[in-house]
Structure formats: structure tokens, C-alpha cells
C-alpha positions in Angstrom: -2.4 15.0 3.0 -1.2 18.8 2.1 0.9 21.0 4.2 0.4 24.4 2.9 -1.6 23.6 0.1 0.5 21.2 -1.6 -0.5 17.4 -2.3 2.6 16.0 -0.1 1.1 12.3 -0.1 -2.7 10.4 -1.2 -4.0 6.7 -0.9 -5.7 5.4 -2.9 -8.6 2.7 -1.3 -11.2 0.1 -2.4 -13.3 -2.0 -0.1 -13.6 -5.6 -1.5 -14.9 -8.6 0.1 -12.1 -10.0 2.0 -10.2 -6.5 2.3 -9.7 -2.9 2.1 -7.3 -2.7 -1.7 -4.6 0.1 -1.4 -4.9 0.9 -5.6 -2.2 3.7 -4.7 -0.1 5.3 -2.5 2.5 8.3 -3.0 4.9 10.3 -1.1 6.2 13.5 -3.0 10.1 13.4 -2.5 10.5 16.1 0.1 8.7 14.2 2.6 9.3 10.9 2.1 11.2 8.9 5.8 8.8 11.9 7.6 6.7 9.0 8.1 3.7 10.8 5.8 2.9 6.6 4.2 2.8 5.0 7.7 0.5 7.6 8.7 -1.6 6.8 5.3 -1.4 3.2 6.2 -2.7 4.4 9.5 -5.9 5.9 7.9 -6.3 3.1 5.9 -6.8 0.3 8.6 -8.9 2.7 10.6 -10.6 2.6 7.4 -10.9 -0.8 7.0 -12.0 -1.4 10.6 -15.0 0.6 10.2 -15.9 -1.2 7.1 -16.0 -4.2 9.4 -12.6 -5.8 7.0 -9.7 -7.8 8.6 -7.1 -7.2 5.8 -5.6 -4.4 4.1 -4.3 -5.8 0.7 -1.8 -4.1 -2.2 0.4 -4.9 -4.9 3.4 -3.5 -6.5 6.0 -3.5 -9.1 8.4 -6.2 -8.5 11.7 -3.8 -9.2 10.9 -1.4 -6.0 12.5 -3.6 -3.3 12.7 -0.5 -1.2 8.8 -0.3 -1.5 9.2 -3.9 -0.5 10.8 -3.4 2.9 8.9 0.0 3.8 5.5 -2.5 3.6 7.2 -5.3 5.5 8.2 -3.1 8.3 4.4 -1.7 8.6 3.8 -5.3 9.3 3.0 -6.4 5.9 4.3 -10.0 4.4 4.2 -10.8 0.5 1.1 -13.4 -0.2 1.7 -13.5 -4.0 3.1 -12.3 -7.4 2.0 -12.2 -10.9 2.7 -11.8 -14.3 1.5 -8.8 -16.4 0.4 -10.8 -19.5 3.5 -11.4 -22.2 6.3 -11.9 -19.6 6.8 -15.2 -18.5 8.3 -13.9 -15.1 6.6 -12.1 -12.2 6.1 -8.5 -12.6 4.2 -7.8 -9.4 3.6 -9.1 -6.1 1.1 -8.6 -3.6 1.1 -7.9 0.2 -1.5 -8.1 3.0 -1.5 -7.0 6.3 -4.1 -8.9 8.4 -5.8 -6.8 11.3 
């Protein structure tokens, strides 16, 4: 998404078997609560509809809680976490939004 020419957000997708991956998302600062990611999130299960998927799936860091609530309030729930290897505590968990 640009306004003006300037990168204000991007998504990053990937169509797997059993879902449509969100590899990244970003806001840049000055429009982030303008509701630029729901629209994203939008896109992407339009996306994923056409691909003939019933999930949209992504993970993230396990210290941005307020990443955390922004996905459980577009209707995603936390299906698992992980460990990057070397820590012997999760570092990541994943959420999926079923469609």
C-alpha cells in the first residue's frame, strides 16, 4: 500500500497446502491504528479464497504481545509456539485464522 508514493504498509504471502502463510506484515509508524494491517489481512483472505485455502496462517515473535492482540481481534487464535534452536523456551508462536 503507498499513499503518495511512500511504502506505508506490505504483506508478505505464501500459498501452502493447508493455508495462505503471512511471511510478513508491516505498518510504517504514521499509520499504524488507521486500520492499513486489517485491510492487508483483508487482501490476504480474498487471497486465499481464490486459491481455494480455508486458513490464513502466521507466526511471530513471542515479546510483541501487542502484535498478539491486534491478530486476535482480526479473529485469529494462537495454534502453537516454538523454540528458535539454542533456547529452551518458546521464542515464537503461531496463529491461524480459519475461513
Amino acid at each position: 500500500m503507498e499513499e503518495q508514493g511512500v511504502p506505508m504498509a506490505c504483506l508478505f504471502l505464501t500459498a501452502k497446502p493447508d493455508c495462505l502463510y503471512i511471511g510478513k506484515m508491516a505498518v510504517a509508524e504514521p499509520y499504524r491504528g488507521q486500520g492499513a494491517g486489517r485491510h492487508l489481512m483483508e487482501l490476504a483472505e480474498e487471497r486465499a479464497r481464490a486459491l481455494g485455502l480455508t486458513a490464513l496462517k502466521l507466526d511471530t515473535r513471542v515479546e510483541l504481545t501487542g502484535n498478539h492482540a491486534a491478530f486476535v481481534a482480526m479473529g485469529f487464535a494462537k495454534t502453537g509456539e516454538a523454540a528458535h534452536e539454542g533456547y529452551d523456551r518458546p521464542t515464537s508462536f503461531t496463529f491461524t485464522k480459519t475461513l
